[in-house]
N, C-alpha and C positions, 0 to 999 in steps of 0.2 A: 296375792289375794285378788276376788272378783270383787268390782266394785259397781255399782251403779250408782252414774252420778246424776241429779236431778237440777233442773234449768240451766242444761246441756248449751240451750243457746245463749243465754245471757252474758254479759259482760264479764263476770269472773269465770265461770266454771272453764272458759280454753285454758287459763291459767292452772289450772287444779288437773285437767286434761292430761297435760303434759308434764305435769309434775307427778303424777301417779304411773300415767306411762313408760317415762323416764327412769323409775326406777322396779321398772319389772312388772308390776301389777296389770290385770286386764279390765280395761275399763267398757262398760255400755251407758248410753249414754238414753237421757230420757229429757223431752220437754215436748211442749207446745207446735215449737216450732220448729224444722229441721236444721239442727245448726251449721256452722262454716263448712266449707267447703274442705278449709284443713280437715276437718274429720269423716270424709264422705266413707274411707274407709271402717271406720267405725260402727258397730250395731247399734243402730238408733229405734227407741221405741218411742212410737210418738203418744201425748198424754198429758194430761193434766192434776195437777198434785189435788186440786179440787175436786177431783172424781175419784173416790175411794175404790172403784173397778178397774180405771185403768190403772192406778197403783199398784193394787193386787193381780190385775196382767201383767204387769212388768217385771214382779218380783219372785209369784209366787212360782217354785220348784224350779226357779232359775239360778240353784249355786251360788246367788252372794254373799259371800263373806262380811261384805257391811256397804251399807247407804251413804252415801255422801252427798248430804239435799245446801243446795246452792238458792236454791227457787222461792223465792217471796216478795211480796209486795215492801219497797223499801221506803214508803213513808206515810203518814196518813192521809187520810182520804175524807175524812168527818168533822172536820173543822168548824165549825158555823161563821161564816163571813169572812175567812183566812182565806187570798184570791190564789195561795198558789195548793193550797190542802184541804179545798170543800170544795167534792166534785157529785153532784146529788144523784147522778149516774150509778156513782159507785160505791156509797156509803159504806156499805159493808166489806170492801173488797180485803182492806186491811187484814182485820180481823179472820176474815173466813182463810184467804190464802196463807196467813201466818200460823194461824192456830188450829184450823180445823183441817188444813194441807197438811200440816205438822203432822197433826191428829191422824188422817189416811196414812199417811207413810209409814207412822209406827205399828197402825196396825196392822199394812200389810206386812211390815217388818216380822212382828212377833210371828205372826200365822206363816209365816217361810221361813222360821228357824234363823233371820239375818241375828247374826251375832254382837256388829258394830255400827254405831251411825252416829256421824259426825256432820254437825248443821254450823251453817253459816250464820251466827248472829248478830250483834249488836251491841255497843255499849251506850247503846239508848236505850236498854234492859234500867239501866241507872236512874235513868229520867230526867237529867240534864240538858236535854237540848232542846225540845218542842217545849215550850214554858208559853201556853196561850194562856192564862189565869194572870200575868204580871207577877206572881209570887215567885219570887229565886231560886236556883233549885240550894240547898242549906248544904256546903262542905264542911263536910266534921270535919277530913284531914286530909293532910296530901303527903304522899301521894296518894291517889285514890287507889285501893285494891275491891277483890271481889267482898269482901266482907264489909263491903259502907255501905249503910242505908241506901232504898232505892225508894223513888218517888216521882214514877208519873206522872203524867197530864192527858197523855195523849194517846189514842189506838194504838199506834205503830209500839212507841215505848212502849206500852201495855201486851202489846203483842208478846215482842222478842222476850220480856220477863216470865211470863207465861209460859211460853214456851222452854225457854229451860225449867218451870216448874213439872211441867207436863213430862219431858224428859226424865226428871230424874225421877217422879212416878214409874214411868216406864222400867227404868232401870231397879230399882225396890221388888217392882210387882212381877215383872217378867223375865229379869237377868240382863236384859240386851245394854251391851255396855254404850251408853250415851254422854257424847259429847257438846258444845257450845262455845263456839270461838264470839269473844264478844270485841268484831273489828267495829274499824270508823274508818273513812277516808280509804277509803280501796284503791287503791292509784298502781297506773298501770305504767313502761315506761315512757309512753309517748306524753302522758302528763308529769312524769317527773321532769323531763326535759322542759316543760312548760315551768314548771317551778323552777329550776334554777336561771332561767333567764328573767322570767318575768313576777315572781315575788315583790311585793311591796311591805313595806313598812308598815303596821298596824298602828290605827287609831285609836285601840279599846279592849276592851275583856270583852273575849268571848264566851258567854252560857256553851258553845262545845269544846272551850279547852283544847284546842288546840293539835288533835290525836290524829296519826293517818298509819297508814299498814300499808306497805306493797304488794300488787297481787300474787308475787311468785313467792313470799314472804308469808304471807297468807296461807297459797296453797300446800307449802311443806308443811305448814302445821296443821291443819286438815290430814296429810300422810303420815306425819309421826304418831298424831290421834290412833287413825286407822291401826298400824305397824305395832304400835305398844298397849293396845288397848289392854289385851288379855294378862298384861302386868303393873298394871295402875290403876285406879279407885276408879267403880262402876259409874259413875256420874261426875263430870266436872261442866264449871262454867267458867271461862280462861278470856282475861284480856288479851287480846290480841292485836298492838301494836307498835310502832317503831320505838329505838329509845329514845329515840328526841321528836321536836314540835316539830310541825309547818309550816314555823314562822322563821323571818331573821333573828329574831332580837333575842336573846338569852331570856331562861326563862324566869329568875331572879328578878333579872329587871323588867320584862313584865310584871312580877308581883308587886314588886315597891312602888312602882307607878301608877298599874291600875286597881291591885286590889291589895293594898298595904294590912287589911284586915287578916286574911288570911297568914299571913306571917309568924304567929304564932300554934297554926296549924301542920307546921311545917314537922315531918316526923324523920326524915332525914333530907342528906343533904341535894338540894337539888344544879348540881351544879353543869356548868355551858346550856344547851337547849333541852335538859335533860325532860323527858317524857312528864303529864301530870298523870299519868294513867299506870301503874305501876304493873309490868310484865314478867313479874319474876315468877309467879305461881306456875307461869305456860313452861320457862325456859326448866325449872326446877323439874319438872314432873316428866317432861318426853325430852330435855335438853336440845330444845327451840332455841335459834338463834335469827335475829334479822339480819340479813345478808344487804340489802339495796339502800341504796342513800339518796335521795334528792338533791343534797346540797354538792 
């Protein structure tokens, strides 16, 4: 299959690079900025998902078989008085690159016949992590899957929900089969090696629960997306991460310690580091497996 993959230079897409090259696919690659060096070989189209022309340069009557957009602003930007996520430069950047970037790609997508596209999300679609209101984000149950309430706060969450809203529009209105990996914690191995040396003991519950994905781990499911798309449901939205935490402590004893509430939420069993974010819809549907361990 031809693929175009978008924020080509970014921290994951070499991972996705080499995981689609790897296994026979030809990949072009598109961002901003010209990426590594590792891909000098590579056709690079330089571009911005923000600009709905050169999207449509990129794509349009160039053979791809499916999109693979890696490319978005990964946190908010609109915070009011939050010193690391209110930047008044950029107010809007969230919102515009997550949704209305979204937004170009698909529509150069449909207008070029692309068949498949598979987006790098978030499981801060949830709303669980950015909590600037002090209000909790409310777990019905655990483990968490895609069918639990979502509830925002913030741009960025706002964003990535949207975004797979947008999506599966696309997918209803125009056939183009769309996908949505909803990762956390993208870790590469020169940070897993950082984790298993230098891990500490947690003090508390974490509002992110605990979730991490590794990036080559990531990137196959990105390719199986791709690979199987044409024999599985036109729209999905797929947690996408490890079975277990990234912490030391069992996740049991996490709970009885710090949130002894939830305990009765418990819908099955959660046992050693076992994941709160429940991955079975991914592995069930393209038979996704996580291969990489930190510990």
């Amino acid at each position: 299959m031809k693929a175009l993959v978008t924020g080509a230079s970014g921290r994951f897409a070499p991972h996705l690079i080499r995981e689609l090259s790897s296994h026979g696919h030809e990949v072009v690659l598109f961002s901003r900025k010209r990426p590594d060096d590792e891909f000098k070989d590579y056709e690079w189209v330089a571009g911005d998902i923000n600009d709905y022309e050169s999207c449509y340069a990129a794509i349009h009557k160039k053979g791809f078989d499916a999109i693979q957009n890696t490319a978005a602003k990964p946190h908010p930007t609109d915070t009011p008085g939050s010193p690391k996520y209110d930047d008044p430069a950029f107010f809007p950047l969230t919102m515009q690159t997550n949704i209305i970037g979204l937004y170009n790609l698909l529509q150069a997508a449909i207008r070029s016949d692309v068949g498949t596209f598979v987006h790098t999300g978030s499981n801060c679609a949830l709303g669980h992590g950015f909590r600037f209101s002090g209000r909790p984000f409310e777990i019905k149950y655990l483990p968490i899957d895609e069918a639990h309430p979502t509830d925002g706060e913030d741009s960025y969450s706002f964003s990535k929900l949207v975004g797979e809203q947008l999506m599966e529009s696309y997918a209803k209105a125009y056939g183009i089969r769309c996908y949505s990996l909803r990762s956390a914690g993208i870790t590469n191995a020169a940070r897993r090696a950082e984790m298993k040396s230098g891990t500490k003991p947690i003090t508390g519950w974490s509002e992110w629960m605990f979730p991490w994905i590794a990036s080559e781990d990531l990137a196959s499911a990105h390719r199986l997306l791709m690979e199987q798309a044409a024999s599985i449901v036109p729209f999905g939205a797929y947690y996408c991460n490890n079975d277990d935490t990234h912490i030391l402590e069992p996740t049991m004893e996490v709970i009885n310690k710090y949130r002894p509430d939830l305990v009765p939420l418990i819908r099955e069993p959660l046992e050693g580091h076992a994941t709160l974010f429940s991955n079975k819809r991914l592995k069930a549907v393209v038979g996704w497996k996580p291969q990489q361990s930190w510990r």
